[in-house]
C-alpha positions in Angstrom: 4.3 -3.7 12.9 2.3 -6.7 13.1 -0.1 -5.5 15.9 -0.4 -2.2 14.4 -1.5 -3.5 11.0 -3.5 -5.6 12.9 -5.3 -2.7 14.0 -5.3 -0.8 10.8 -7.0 -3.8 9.0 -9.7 -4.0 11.7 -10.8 -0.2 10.7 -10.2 -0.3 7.1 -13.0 -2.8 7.3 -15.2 -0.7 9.5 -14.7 2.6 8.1 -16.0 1.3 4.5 -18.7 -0.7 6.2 -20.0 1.9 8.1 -19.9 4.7 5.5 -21.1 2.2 2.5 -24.1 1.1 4.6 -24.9 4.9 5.4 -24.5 6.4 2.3 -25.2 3.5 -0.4 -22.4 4.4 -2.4 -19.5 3.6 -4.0 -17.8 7.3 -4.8 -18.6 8.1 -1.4 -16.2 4.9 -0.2 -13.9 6.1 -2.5 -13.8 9.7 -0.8 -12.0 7.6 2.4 -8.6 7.2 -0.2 -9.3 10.8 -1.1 -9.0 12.0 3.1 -6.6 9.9 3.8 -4.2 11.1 0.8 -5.0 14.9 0.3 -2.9 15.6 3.8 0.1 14.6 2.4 0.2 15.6 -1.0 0.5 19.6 0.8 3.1 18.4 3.0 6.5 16.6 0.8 8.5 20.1 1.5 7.7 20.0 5.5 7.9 16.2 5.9 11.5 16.5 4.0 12.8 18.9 6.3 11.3 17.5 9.2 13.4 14.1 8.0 16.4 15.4 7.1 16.2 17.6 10.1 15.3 14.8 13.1 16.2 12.1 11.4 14.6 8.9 10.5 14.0 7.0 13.6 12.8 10.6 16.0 10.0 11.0 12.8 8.9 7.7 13.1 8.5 7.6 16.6 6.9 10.8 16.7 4.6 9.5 13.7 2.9 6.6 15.5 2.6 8.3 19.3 0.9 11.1 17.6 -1.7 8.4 15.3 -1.8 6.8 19.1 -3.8 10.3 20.7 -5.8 10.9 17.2 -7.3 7.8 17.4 -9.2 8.2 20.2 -11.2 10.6 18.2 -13.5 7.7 16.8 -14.5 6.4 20.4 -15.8 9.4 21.3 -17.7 9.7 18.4 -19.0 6.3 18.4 -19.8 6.7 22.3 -21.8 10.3 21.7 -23.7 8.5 18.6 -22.0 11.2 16.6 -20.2 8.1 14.2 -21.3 9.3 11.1 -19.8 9.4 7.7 -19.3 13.3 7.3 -17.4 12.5 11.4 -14.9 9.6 9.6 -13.8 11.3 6.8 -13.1 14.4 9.0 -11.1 12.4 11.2 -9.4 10.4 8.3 -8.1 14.2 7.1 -6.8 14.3 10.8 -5.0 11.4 10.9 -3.5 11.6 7.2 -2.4 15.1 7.8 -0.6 13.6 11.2 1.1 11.2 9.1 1.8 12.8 6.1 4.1 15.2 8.0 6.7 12.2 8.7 5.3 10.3 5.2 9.3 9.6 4.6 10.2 8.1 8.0 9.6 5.0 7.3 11.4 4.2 4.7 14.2 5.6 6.3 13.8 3.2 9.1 13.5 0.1 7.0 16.5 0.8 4.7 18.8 1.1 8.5 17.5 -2.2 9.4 17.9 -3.6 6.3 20.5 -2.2 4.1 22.2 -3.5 0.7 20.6 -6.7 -0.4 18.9 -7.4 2.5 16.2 -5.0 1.4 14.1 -7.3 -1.1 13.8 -9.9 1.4 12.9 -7.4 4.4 10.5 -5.9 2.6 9.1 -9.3 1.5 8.8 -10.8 5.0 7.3 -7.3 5.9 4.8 -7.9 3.0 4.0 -11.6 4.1 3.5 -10.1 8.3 1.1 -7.3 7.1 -1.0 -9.7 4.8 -0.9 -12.1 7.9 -2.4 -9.3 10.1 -4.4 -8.1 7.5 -6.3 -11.2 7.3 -6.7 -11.8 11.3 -7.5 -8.2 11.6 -10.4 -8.4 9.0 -11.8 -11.7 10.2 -11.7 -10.3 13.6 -12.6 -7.2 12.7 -16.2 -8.3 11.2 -16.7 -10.7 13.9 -16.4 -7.9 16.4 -18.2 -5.3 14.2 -21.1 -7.8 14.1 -21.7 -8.7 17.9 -20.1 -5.6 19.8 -20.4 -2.7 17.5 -17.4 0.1 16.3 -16.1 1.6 19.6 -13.8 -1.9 20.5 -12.6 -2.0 17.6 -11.5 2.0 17.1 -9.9 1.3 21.0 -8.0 -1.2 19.4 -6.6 0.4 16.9 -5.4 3.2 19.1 -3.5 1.0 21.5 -1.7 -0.6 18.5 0.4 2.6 17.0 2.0 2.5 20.6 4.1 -0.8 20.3 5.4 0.1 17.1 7.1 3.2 18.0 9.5 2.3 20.5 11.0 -0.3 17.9 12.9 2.5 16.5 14.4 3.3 19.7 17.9 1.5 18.8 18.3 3.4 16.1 18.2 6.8 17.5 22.2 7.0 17.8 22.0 7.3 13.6 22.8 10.3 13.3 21.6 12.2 9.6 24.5 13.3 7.4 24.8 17.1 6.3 24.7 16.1 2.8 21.1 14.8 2.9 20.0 17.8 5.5 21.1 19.8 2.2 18.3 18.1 -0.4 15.2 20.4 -0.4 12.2 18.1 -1.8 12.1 19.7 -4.9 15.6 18.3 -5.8 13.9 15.1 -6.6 12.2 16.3 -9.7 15.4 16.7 -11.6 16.9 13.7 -10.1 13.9 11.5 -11.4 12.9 13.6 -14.6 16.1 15.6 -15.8 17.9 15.2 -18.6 20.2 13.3 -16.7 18.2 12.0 -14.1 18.1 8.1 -13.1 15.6 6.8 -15.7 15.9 3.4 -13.6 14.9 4.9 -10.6 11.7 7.0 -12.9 11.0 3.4 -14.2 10.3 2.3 -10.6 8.3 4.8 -9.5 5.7 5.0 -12.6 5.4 0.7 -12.5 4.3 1.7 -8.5 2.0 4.6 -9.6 0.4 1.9 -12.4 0.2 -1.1 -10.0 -1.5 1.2 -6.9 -4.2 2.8 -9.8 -5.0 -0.5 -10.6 -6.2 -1.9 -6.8 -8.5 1.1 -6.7 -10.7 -1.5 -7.5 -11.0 -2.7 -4.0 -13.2 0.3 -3.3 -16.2 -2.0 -5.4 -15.7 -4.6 -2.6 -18.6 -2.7 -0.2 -21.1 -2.9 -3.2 -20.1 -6.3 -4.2 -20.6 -7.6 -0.1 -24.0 -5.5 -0.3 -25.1 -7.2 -3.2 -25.0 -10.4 -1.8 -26.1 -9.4 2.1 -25.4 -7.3 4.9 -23.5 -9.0 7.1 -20.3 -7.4 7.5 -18.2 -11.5 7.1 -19.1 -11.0 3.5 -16.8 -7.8 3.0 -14.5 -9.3 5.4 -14.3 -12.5 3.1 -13.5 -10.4 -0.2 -11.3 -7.7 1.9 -9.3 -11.2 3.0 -8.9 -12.4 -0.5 -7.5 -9.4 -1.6 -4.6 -9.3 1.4 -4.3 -13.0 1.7 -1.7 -13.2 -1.4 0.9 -11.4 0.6 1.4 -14.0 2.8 3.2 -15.8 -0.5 5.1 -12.9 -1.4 8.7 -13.6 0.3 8.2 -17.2 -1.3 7.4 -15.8 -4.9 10.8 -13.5 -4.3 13.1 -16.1 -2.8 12.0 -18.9 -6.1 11.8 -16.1 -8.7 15.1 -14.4 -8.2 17.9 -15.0 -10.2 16.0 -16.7 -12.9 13.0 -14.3 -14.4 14.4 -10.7 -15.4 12.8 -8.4 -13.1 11.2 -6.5 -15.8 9.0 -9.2 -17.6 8.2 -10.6 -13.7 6.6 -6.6 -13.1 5.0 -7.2 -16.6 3.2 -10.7 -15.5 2.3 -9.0 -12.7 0.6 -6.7 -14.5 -1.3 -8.9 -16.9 -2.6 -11.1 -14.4 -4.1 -8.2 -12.2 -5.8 -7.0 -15.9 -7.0 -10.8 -16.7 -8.2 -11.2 -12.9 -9.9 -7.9 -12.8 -11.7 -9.1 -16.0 -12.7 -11.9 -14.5 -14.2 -10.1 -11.1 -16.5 -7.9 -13.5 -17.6 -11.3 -14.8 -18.1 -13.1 -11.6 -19.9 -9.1 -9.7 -22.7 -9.8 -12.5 -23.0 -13.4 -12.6 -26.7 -14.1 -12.5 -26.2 -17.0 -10.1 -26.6 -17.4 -5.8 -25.6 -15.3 -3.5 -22.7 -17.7 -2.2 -21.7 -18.9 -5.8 -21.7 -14.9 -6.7 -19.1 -14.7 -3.2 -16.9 -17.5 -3.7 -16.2 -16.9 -7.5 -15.3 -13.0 -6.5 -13.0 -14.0 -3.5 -11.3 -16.9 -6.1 -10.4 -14.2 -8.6 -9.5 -11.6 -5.9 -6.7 -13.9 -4.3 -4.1 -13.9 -7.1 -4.5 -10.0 -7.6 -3.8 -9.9 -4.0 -0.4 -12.1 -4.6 1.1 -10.4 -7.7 0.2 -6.9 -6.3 2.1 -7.6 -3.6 4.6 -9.7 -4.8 4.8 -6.2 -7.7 5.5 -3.5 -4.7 7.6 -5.5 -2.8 10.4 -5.6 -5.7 9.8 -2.2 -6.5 10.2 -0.3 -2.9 13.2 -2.7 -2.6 15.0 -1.7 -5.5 14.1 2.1 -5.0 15.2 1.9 -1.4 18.5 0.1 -2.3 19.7 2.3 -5.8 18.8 5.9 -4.3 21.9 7.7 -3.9 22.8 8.1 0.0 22.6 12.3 -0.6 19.1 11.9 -2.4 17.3 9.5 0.2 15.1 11.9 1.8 13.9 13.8 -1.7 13.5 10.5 -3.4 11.5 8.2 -0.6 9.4 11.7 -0.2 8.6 11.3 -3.9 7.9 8.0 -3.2 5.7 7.3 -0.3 3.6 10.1 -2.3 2.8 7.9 -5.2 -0.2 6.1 -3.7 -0.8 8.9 -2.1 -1.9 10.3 -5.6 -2.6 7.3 -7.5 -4.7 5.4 -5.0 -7.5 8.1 -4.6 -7.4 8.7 -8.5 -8.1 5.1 -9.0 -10.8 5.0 -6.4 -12.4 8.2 -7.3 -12.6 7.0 -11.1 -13.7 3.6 -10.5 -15.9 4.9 -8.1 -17.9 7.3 -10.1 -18.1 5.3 -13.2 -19.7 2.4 -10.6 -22.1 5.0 -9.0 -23.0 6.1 -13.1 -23.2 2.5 -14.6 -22.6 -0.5 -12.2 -19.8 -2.0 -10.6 -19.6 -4.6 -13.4 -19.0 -1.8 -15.9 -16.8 0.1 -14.1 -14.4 -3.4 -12.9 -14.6 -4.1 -16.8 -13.0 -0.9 -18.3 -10.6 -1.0 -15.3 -9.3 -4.7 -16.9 -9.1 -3.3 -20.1 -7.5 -0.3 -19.4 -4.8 -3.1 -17.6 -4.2 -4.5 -20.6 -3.6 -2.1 -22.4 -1.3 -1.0 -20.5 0.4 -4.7 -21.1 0.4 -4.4 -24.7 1.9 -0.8 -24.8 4.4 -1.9 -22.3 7.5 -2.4 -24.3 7.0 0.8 -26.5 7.5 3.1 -23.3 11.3 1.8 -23.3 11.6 2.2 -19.6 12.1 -2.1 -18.9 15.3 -1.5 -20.0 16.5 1.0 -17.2 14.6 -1.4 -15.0 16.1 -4.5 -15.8 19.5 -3.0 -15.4 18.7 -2.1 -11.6 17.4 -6.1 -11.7 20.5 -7.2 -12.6 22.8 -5.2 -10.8 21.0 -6.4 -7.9 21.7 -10.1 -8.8 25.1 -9.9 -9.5 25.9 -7.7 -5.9 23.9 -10.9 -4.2 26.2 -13.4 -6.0 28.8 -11.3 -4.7 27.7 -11.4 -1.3 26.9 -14.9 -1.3 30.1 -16.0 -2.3 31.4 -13.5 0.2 29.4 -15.1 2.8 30.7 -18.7 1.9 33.9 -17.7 1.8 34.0 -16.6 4.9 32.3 -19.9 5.9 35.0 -21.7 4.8 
């Protein structure tokens, strides 16, 4: 996973570059979420059969050897001159539409390597190695944009889905229960939103959908870079800041569990993206240098970049480990469809309003609207059903813990 994020870091970086610098706006960077997400959101029915069908580890494979041939589509684009922005969106629908058919297959994969209460702590190490290669793959990335141009760093990328989809190879003996083959994607509605559906699990999933509308904002990063030059190491900087937090995130897990109730940790989460947000409005319209007017934005992007993390690690944890065995391939369908949604709504909005009035503006209402959402918080009643998935995951770790010791002994 490491190399391939590697890879995906090192494009995310050129695709906004490239189609910032040719088109001079933000909406139009914000149209990348929109490509990459509209696949998908036609698709929950076939990719749930498709799971429930093959199984887990066959999708997954299947996923990344298929991303492996798409991706050759840039080079030749970038060889013929033909790399243009109208070219990268087109191929972003490709490649979305590619995954989006398998979206739920990787959940599936994580929760067999890490079932029970290992899941918090897999996903948090996950977190931390994708930040890691996030952070190489950007510096890299703008280094080798700069000097050697698109077409390395597109052959890359295609080169790194290949590793990552032979590590599901042991796992192909799993076979998939009948029970779950039986769960037709719409069977997650009630489960989520019935009258007696899991309100815990409905908590989860509209936290995520809040904390993924929220980094829309890092589709103002191109215009922010722009405004102070066009070397593509000043998007790289800011695009760093934003990942860098997850390297902290299985610390922040490890220290805070067991002693903050998970719902007010989600809610701090939440207030210090809104505060930090604030802040990067204030710091995109500071009237100072050019490197003062950097280095202030990357200092309030970095803890954004921590609690966002730190946020969607808990939550994909505690959905992957309370979804009933018979529901998993409805429920992490539903799920891996939330930024799906979300993220191109929050792009497209902030977007626009940028494109409208300025990136200051737009970052502004975006912090605002965050704390709003802090203050209204408790009055939704959903932290309750939250807390209670919180605490039912401490006390089965106690449990195992002493189980463990015992054992020990």
């Amino acid at each position: 996973m490491f190399v391939s994020n590697l890879g995906s870091a090192m494009v995310t970086l050129t695709n906004a570059y490239l189609i910032f610098e040719q088109s001079r706006s933000v909406g139009v960077v914000a149209l990348i979420a929109v490509c990459w997400s509209a696949p998908p959101l036609l698709l929950p029915i076939t990719a749930t059969y498709l799971v429930n069908r093959f199984g887990g580890p066959r999708t997954f494979m299947v996923r990344y050897l298929s991303s492996a041939v798409l991706a050759l589509i840039p080079i030749a684009l970038a060889i013929t001159g033909n790399l243009t922005t109208v070219a990268l969106l087109v191929w972003c629908l490709v490649m979305s539409t590619s995954s989006g058919l398998f979206s739920p297959s990787a959940t599936v994969v994580k929760r067999m390597l890490a079932p029970g209460s290992l899941s918090p702590d897999f996903n948090a190490v996950a977190t931390r190695n994708a930040a890691l290669a996030s952070v190489l793959g950007i510096l890299v990335g703008g280094a080798i944009l700069a000097t050697l141009g698109p077409v390395w760093i597109y052959s890359f990328n295609a080169l790194s889905y290949i590793p990552v989809a032979f590590t599901a190879i042991p796992l192909l003996g799993n076979a998939v229960s009948s029970e779950v083959a039986r769960q037709p994607f719409l069977r997650a509605f009630p489960i989520l939103f019935g009258p007696h559906g899991r309100r815990d699990l409905h908590a989860a999933c509209l936290f995520t959908a809040m904390g993924i509308l929220i980094s829309g904002y890092t589709v103002t990063l191109p215009a922010i870079a722009h405004s102070v030059g066009r070397s593509p190491g000043y998007l790289a900087l800011l695009q760093v800041s934003a990942v860098l937090g997850g390297l902290f995130t299985a610390t922040a897990i490890r220290y805070l569990r067991g002693k903050v109730r998970w719902g007010h940790t989600q809610r701090a989460c939440l207030a210090t993206m809104g505060i930090c947000v604030l802040a990067l409005g204030w710091a995109s319209h500071l009237d100072g240098t050019p490197a003062l007017t950097l280095a202030l934005c990357a200092v309030v992007i970095a803890p954004i970049g921590l609690v966002f993390n730190l946020d969607q690690a808990l939550l994909n944890a505690l959905v992957q480990l309370f979804t009933p065995e018979d529901s998993q391939g409805v429920i992490f369908t539903y799920y891996a469809l939330i930024p799906l949604v979300m993220g191109p709504i929050g792009q497209g909005i902030i977007g626009v309003l940028a494109d409208s009035t300025s990136v200051s503006t737009a970052l502004t209402a975006l912090g605002v609207f965050t704390m709003a959402l802090v203050m209204i918080g408790p009055h939704l009643k959903m932290r309750a059903a939250f807390d209670t998935m919180g605490t039912s995951f401490d006390t089965m770790t106690a449990g195992e813990s002493r189980a463990v010791q015992r054992r020990r002994g």
